[in-house]
C-alpha positions in Angstrom: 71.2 16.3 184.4 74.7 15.3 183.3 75.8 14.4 179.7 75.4 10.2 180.6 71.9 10.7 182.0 71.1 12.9 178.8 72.4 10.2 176.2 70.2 7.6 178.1 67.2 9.2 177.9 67.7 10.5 173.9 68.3 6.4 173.5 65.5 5.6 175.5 63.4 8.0 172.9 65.4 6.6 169.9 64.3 3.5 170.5 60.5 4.8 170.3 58.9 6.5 167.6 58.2 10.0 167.7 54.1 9.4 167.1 53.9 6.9 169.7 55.4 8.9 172.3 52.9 10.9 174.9 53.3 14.5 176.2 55.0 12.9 179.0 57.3 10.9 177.3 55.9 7.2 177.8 54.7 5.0 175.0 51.6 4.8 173.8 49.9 1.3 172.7 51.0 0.4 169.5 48.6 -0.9 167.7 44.1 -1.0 167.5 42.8 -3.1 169.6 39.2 -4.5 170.1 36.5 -2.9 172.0 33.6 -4.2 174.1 31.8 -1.3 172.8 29.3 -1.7 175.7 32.2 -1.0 178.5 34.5 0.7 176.1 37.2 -1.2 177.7 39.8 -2.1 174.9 40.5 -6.2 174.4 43.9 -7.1 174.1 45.1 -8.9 171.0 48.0 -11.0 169.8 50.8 -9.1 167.6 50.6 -10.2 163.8 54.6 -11.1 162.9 53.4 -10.0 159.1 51.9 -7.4 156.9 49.1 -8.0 154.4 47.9 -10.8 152.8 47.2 -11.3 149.2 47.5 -14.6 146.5 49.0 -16.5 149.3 52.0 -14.0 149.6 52.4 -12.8 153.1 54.0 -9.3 153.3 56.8 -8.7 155.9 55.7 -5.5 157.9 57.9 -2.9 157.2 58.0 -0.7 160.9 59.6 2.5 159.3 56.0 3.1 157.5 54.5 5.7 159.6 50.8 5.2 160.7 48.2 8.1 160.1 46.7 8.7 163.1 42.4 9.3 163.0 41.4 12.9 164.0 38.0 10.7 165.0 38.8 7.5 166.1 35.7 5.2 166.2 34.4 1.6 166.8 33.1 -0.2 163.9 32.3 -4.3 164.6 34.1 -4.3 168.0 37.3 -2.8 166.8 38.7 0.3 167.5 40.0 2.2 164.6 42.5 5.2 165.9 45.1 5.0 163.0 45.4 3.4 159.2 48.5 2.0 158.0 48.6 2.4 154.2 51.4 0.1 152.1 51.7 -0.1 148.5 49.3 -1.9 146.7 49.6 -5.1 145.0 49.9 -5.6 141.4 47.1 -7.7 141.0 44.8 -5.0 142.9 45.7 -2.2 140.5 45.3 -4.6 137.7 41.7 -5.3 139.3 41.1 -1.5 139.7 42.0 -0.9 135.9 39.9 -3.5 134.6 36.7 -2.6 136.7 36.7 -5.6 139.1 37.1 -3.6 142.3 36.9 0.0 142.8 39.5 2.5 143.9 38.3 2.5 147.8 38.3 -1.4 147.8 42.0 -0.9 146.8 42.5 2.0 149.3 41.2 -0.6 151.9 43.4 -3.6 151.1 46.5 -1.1 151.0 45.3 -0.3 154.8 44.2 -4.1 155.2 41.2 -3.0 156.6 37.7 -3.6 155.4 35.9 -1.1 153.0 33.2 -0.1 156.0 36.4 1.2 157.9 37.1 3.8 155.1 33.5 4.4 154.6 33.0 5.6 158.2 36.2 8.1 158.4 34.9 11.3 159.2 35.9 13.9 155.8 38.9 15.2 157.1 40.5 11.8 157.7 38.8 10.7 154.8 40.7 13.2 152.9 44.0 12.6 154.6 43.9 8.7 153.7 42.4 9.2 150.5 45.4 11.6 149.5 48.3 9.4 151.1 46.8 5.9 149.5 46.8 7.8 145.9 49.9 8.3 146.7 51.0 5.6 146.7 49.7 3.9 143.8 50.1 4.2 140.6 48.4 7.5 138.6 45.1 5.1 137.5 42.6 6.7 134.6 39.7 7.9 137.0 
């Protein structure tokens, strides 16, 4: 391998990002797609162009936020569920989550902009994991 054929191939894995990469150095699919759970063959979807929605404000998805990937994927209605993607909450949730309207896992599950069920079926370690990195995140609520 010469120095050219080196510099390709560390652009070529620039250009990917380390967690999505296989042992073999090809991509893996990006992003959860959903399942016929009967054939276990994975649906393809479209790409969403945004983040999270919330009060009408559509969040631009912000690709350096690394996703955390399941140690148990799972299916839950259709959908496969091999990584969460947590972003920061929303004022108005931790407003909510101080005044009583929604609890602290309804807000874990609008950060990941998944539905509650999703985080109520993580096995404990990846229950743990997300739990941790979506406290993280927000601010230190009285709990």
């Amino acid at each position: 391998m010469n120095v050219d054929d080196r510099d390709a191939t560390f652009d070529r894995l620039r250009a990917v990002p380390f967690e999505e990469l296989k042992s073999d150095g090809s991509a893996l699919p990006s992003e959860s797609a959903p399942v016929d759970a009967s054939s276990g063959a994975f649906a393809t979807s479209p790409q969403e162009s945004h983040g999270s929605i919330r009060s009408g404000a559509i969040y631009e998805a912000v690709p350096a936020d690394p996703p955390f990937h399941l140690r148990h994927p799972f299916v839950i209605d259709g959908v496969r569920h091999d990584r969460l993607l947590f972003r920061p909450p929303a004022f108005e949730d931790v407003e909510a989550v101080m005044h009583g309207r929604i609890s602290e896992l309804e807000m874990h599950a609008r950060m990941a902009d998944v539905p509650v069920s999703v985080l109520r079926a993580l096995r404990w370690v990846d229950s743990e994991i997300a739990h941790f990195i979506a406290r993280s995140l927000a601010p230190e609520i009285e709990r």
